[in-house]
C-alpha positions as a printed NumPy array, in Angstrom:
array([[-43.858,  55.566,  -9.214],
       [-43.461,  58.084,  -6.834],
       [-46.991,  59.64 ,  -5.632],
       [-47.26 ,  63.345,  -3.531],
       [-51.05 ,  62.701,  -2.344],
       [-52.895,  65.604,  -0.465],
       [-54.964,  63.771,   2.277],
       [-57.26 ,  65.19 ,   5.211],
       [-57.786,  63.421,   8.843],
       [-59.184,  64.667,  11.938],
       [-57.615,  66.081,  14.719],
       [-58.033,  65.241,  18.219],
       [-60.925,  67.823,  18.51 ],
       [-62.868,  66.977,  15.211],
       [-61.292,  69.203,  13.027],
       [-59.833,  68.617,   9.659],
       [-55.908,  68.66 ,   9.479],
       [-54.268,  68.82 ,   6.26 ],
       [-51.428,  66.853,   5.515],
       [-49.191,  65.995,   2.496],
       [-47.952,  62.09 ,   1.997],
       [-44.925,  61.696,  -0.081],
       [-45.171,  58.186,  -1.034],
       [-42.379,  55.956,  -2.432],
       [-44.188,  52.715,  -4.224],
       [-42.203,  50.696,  -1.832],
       [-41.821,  52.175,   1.773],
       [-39.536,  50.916,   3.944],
       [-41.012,  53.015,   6.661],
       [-42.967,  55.507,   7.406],
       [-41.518,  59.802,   8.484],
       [-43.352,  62.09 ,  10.603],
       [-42.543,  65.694,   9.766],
       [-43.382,  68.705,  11.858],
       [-43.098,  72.512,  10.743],
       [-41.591,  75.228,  12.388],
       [-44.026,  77.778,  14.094],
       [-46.593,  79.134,  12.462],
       [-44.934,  77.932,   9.255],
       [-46.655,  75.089,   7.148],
       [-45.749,  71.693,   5.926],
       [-45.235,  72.933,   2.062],
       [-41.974,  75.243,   3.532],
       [-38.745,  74.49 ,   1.318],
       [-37.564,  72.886,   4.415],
       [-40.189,  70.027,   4.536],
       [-40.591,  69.4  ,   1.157],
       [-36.506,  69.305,   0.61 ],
       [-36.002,  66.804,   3.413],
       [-39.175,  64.852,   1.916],
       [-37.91 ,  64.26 ,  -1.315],
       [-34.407,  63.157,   0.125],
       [-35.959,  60.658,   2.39 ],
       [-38.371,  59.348,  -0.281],
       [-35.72 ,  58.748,  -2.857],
       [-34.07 ,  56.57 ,   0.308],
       [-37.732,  54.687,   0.299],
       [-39.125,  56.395,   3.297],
       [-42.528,  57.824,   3.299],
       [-42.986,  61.033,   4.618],
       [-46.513,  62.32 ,   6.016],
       [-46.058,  66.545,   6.446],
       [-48.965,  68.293,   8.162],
       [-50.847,  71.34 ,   8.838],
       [-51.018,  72.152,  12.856],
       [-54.793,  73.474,  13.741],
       [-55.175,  76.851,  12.487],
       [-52.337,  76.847,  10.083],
       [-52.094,  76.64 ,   6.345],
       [-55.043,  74.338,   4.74 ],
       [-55.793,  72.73 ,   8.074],
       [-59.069,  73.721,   9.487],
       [-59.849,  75.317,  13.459],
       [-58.797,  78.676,  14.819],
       [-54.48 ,  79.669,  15.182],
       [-55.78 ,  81.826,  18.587],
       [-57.42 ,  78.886,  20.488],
       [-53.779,  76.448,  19.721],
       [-51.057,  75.983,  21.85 ],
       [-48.029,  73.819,  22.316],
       [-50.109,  70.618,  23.599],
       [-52.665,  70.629,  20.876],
       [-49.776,  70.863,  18.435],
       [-48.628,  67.927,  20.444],
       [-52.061,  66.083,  19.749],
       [-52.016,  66.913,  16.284],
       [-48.445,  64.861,  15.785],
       [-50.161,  62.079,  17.884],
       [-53.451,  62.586,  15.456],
       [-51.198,  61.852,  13.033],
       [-49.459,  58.792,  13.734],
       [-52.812,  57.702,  14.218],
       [-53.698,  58.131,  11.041],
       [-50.619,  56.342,   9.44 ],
       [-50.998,  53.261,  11.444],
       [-54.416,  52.758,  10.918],
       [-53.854,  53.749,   7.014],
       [-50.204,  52.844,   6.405],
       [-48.142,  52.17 ,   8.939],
       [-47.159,  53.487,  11.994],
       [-44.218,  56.223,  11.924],
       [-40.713,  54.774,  12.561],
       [-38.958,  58.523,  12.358],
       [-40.615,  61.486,  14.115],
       [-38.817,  64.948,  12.327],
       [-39.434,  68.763,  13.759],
       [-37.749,  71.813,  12.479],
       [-37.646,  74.772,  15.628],
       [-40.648,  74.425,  17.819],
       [-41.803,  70.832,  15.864],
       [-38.551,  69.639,  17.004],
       [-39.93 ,  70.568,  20.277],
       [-43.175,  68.885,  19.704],
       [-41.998,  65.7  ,  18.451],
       [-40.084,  65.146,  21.402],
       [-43.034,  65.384,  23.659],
       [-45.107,  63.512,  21.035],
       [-42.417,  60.774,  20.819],
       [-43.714,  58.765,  24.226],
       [-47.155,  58.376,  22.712],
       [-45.905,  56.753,  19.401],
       [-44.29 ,  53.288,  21.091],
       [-42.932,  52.838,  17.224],
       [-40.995,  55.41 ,  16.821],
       [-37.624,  54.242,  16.694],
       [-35.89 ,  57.338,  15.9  ],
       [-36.441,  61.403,  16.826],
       [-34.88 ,  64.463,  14.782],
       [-34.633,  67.751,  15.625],
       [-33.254,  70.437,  13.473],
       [-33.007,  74.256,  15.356],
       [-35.312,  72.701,  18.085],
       [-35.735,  75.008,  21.615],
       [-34.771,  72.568,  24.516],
       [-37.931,  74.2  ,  25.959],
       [-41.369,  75.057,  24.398],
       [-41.593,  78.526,  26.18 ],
       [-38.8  ,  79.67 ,  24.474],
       [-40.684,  80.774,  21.07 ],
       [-42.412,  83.647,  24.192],
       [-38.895,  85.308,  23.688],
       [-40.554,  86.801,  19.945],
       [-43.511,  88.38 ,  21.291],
       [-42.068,  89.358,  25.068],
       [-42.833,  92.779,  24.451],
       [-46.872,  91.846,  24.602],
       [-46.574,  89.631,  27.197],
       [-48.03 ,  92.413,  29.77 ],
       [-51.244,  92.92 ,  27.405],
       [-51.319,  89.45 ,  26.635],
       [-52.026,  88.683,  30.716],
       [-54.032,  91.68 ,  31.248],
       [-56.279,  91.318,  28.038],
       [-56.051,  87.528,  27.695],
       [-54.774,  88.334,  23.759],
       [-52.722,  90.041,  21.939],
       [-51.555,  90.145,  18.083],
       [-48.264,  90.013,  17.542],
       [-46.059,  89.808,  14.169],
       [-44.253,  86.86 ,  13.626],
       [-42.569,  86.591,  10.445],
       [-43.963,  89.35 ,   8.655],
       [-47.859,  88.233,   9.7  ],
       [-49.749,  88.817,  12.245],
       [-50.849,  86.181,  14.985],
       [-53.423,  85.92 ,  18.097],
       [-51.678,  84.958,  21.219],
       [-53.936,  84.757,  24.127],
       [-52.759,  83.748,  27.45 ],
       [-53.994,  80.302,  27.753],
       [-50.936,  79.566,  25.137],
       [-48.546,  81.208,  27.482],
       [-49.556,  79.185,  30.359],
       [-49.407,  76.193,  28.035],
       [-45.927,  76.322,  26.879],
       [-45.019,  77.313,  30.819],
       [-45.877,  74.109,  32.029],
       [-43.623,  72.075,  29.406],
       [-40.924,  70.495,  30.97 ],
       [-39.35 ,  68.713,  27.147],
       [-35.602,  67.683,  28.953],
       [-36.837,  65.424,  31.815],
       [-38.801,  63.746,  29.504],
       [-35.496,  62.514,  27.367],
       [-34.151,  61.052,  29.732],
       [-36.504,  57.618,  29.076],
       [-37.612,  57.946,  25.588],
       [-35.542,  55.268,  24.528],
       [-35.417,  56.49 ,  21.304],
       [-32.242,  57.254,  18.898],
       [-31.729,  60.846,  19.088],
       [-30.484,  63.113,  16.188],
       [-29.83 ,  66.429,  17.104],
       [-29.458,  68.963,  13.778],
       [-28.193,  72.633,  15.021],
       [-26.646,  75.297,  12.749],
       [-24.131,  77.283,  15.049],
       [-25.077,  80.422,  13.785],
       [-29.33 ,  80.036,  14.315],
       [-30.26 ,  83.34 ,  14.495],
       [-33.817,  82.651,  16.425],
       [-32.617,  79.388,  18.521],
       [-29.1  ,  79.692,  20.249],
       [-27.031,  76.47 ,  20.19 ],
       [-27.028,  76.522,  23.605],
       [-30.515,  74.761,  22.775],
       [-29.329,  72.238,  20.989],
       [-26.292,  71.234,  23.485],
       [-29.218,  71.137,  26.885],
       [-31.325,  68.619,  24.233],
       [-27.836,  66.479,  23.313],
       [-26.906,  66.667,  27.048],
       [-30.334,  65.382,  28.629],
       [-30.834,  63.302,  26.144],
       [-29.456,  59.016,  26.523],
       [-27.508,  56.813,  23.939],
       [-27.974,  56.099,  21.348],
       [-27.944,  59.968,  20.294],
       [-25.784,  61.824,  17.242],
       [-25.25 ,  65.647,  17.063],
       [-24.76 ,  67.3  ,  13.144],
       [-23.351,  70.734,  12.789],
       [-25.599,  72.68 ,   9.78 ],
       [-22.035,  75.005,   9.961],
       [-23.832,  78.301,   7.567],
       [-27.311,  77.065,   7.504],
       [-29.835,  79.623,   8.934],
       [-32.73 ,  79.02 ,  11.325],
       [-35.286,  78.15 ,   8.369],
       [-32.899,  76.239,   6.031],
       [-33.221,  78.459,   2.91 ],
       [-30.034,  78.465,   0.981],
       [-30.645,  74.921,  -1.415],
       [-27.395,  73.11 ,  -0.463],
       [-28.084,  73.119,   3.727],
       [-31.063,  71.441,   2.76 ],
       [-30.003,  68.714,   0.446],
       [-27.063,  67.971,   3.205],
       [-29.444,  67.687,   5.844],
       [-31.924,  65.354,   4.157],
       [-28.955,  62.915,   3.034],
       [-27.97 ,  63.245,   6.398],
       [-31.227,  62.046,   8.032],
       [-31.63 ,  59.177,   5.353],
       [-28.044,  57.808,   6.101],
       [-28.472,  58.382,  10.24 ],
       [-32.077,  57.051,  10.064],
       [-31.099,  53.662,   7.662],
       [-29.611,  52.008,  10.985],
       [-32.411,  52.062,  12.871],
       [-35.054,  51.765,  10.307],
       [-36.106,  48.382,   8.725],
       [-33.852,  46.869,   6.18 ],
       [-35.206,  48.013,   3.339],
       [-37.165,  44.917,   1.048],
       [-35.363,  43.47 ,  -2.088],
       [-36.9  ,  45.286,  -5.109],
       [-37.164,  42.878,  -8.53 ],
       [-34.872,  44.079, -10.15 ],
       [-35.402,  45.06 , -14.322],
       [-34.461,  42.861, -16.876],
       [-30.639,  43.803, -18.178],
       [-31.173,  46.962, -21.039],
       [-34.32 ,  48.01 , -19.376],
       [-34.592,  51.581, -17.795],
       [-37.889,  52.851, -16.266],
       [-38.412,  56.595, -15.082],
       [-41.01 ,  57.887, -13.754],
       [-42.182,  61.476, -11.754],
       [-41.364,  61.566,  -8.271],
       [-44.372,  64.253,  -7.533],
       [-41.831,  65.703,  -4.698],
       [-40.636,  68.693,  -6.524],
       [-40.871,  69.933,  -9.934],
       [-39.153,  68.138, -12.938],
       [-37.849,  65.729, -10.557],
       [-37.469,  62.135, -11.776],
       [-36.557,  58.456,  -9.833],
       [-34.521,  56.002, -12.471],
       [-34.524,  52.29 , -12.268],
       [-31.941,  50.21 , -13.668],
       [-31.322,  46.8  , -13.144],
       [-31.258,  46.808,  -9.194],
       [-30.018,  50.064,  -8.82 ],
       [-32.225,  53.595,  -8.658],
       [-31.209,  57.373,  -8.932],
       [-32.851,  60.573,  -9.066],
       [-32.699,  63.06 , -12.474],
       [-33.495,  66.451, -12.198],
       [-33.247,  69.772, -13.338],
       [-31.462,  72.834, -12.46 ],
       [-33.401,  75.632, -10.945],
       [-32.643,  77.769, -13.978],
       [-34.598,  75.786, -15.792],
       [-37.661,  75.282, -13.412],
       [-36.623,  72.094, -11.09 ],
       [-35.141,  72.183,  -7.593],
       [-31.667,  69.952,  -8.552],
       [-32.872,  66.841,  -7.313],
       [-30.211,  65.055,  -8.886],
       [-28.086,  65.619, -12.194],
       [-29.842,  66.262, -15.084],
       [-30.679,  64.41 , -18.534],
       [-27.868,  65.587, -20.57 ],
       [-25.374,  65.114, -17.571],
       [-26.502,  61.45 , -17.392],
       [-25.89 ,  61.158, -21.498],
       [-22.501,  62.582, -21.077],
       [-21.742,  60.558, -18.276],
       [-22.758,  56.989, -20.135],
       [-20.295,  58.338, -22.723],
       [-17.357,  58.89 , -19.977],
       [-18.184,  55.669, -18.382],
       [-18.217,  53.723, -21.448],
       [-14.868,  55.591, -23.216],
       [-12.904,  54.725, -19.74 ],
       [-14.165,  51.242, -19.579],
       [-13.402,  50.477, -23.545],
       [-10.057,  52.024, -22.554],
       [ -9.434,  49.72 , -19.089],
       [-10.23 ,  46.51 , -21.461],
       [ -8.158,  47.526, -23.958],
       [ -5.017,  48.332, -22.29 ],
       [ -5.894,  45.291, -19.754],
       [ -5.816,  42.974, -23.157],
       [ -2.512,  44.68 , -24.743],
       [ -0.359,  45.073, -21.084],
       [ -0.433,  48.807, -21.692],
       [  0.471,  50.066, -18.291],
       [ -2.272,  53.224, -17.543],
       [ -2.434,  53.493, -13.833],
       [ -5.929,  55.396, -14.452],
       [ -7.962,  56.689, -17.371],
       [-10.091,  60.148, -16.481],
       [-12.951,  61.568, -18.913],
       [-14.121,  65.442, -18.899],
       [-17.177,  65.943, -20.737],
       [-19.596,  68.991, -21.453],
       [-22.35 ,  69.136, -23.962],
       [-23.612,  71.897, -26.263],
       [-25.792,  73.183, -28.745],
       [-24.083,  74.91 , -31.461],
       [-25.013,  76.619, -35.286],
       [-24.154,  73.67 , -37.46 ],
       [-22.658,  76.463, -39.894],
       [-20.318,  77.005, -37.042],
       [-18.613,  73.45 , -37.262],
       [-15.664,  72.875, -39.975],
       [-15.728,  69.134, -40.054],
       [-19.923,  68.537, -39.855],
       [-21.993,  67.152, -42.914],
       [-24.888,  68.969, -41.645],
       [-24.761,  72.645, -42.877],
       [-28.132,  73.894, -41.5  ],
       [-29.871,  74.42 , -38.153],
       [-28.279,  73.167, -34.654],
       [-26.087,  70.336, -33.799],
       [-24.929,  68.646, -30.749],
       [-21.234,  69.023, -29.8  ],
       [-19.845,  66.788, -26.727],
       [-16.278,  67.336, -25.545],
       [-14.623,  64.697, -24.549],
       [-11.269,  65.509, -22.584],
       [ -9.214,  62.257, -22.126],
       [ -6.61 ,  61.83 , -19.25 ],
       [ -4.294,  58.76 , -19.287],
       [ -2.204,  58.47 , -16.102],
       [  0.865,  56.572, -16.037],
       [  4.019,  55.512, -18.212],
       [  2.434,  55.165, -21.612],
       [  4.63 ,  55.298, -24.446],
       [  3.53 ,  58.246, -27.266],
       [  2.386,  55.649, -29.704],
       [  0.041,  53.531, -27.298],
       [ -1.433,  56.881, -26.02 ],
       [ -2.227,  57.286, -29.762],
       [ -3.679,  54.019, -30.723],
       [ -5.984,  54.163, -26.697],
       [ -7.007,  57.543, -28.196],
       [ -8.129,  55.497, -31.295],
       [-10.322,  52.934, -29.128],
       [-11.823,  55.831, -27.255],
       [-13.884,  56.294, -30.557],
       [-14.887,  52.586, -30.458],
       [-16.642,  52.356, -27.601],
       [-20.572,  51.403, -27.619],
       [-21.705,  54.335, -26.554],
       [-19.966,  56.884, -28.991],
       [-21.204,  54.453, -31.971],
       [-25.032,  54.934, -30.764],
       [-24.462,  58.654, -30.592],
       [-22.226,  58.955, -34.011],
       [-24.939,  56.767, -36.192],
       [-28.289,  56.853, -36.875],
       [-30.827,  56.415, -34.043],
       [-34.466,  55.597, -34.569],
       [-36.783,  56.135, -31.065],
       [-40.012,  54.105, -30.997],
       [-42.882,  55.609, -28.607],
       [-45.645,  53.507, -27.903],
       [-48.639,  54.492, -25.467],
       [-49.206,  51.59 , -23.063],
       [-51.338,  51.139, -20.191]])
């Protein structure tokens, strides 16, 4: 069962950072995920990218920087480096309690950060950055226009994002003295380099200095419309399968899961978004979710997509057999199916004459030279398949409560 557990650890300085662990119940490795400035590790970003790396069996530990969101110390008295320590702070806290990271992840200036944090986690195998600055004095570019007070005063507040901030000028200084590219040049880490062309905050000039600097074994991804902060649903989901697939060659092979005796399902909660579910069958496992319509965040098809498709399966595969067995020449059988709730008054040919009723339709496509009469008689084994027989007779469901 998937588990989203809320844990605390300190920081380098004795504070408490907050972090969130979403836990697959058997990691292959271990993620490190860093948030944007002054953002938080419960933005849409981080939690997307999350669940699409836990459904691939990788763990994912999200944190808090010092000063931000549930984690505890003071936003003014941060900087770049402590945000830096805090990354470190937490690998420490997933090798001593898990495992050590294998994948280090930052979104804008946590891109930035995890590249400087990557020499002090030796097992780190793999770095991603998604809209990351190829230098941390870049995010001074939002707030130039108190740099003046900022030096004179030693603070300033400044509006970031629609909230307001305390700069002071030991930050400045900090983020002046980070020199990220010279450093790539012997991480000896794979590289992954996520940049949408169109970042309105963090020019893809950034990206190309990182990709540039950077040694092989490196990748570069296009996020083509995506904006800085990876908002719109779909850029999301693309960019977390795309991290799970990159990140699969240089993680750990993943360990052979028993797989469940033949007829059993199991499905349980993932905990890393709402509604969603993780299915086990036989060796095999897929998410189930819901549409956001309905309350989930799409995670995967939904239930009656799934009870559709096990009808669609099953019709083309009692179809394949059939023909295979009688030397009916169909290149290809294709099944279209939706599924609706209608007024059982509203159906001519229904027994039931009160209250709602299920209606699937079940568009059939046979491809090829088929005579008239053998399309007829295929239509006719359609109905005979397995699957339309459970759903045309009488079902009885047994719940039991077990421990």
């Amino acid at each position: 069962m998937f588990e989203s557990r809320k844990i605390n650890f300190p920081s380098s300085t004795g504070s408490s950072l907050a972090a969130r662990l979403d836990l697959p119940p058997n990691p292959r490795a271990f993620a490190l995920f860093a948030h944007c400035f002054t953002c938080g590790k419960d933005i849409f970003a981080a939690s997307r990218i999350a669940q699409g790396l836990t459904a691939s069996d990788i763990a994912v530990l999200r944190l808090d920087f010092t000063g931000i969101g549930s984690s505890e110390g003071e936003f003014a008295n941060t900087n770049f480096s402590s945000n830096v320590s805090d990354l470190v702070a937490a690998a420490n806290y997933l090798r001593h309690s898990y495992a050590a990271p294998s994948l280090l992840i930052g979104h804008s200036l946590g891109g930035a950060a995890v590249l400087a944090a990557a020499p002090q986690v030796p097992e780190a195998t793999g770095v991603v950055t998604i809209g990351a600055p190829s230098s941390a004095a870049h995010i001074t570019r939002y707030f130039a226009g108190k740099a003046t007070e900022i030096v004179e005063k030693g603070t300033a507040e400044v509006e970031l994002a629609g909230r307001t901030f305390t700069i002071t000028r030991q930050f400045l200084d900090d983020v002046a003295g980070q020199n990220l590219l010279d450093g790539l040049v012997n991480m000896r880490k794979a590289l992954l380099v996520c940049h949408a062309p169109r970042d309105e905050y963090v020019d893809i000039e950034n990206a190309s200095a990182i990709f540039a600097a950077a040694r092989h074994p490196k990748s570069f991804i296009s996020l083509d419309t995506a904006d800085h902060l990876i908002s719109k649903r779909e850029d999301a989901i693309y960019l977390a399968d795309v991290i799970a697939a990159w990140a699969s060659r240089y993680l750990p092979v993943a360990a052979e899961t028993a797989a469940l005796p033949p007829g059993v399902v199991e499905v349980s909660e993932t905990r890393t978004g709402p509604l969603a579910q993780r299915v086990r069958a036989g060796r095999h496992a897929f998410m189930v979710g819901e549409p956001v319509s309905v309350g989930g965040d799409d995670a995967g098809p939904a239930p009656y997509d799934y009870l559709v498709a096990a009808l669609g399966a099953c019709t083309s595969i009692t179809m394949r057999l059939y023909a295979e067995r009688k030397g009916i020449a169909a290149e290809r059988f294709s099944v279209r199916l939706s599924h609706r709730n209608i007024h059982a008054r509203d159906c001519a040919d229904c027994e039931t004459k009160e209250g709602d009723i299920g209606e699937i339709t079940r568009d059939i496509i046979i491809e090829g030279d088929v005579p008239e009469a053998e399309r007829a008689r295929l239509m006719e084994i359609a109905d005979k398949c397995p699957i339309h027989r459970t759903l045309t007779r009488e079902i009885k469901i047994r719940s039991r409560l077990v421990s």
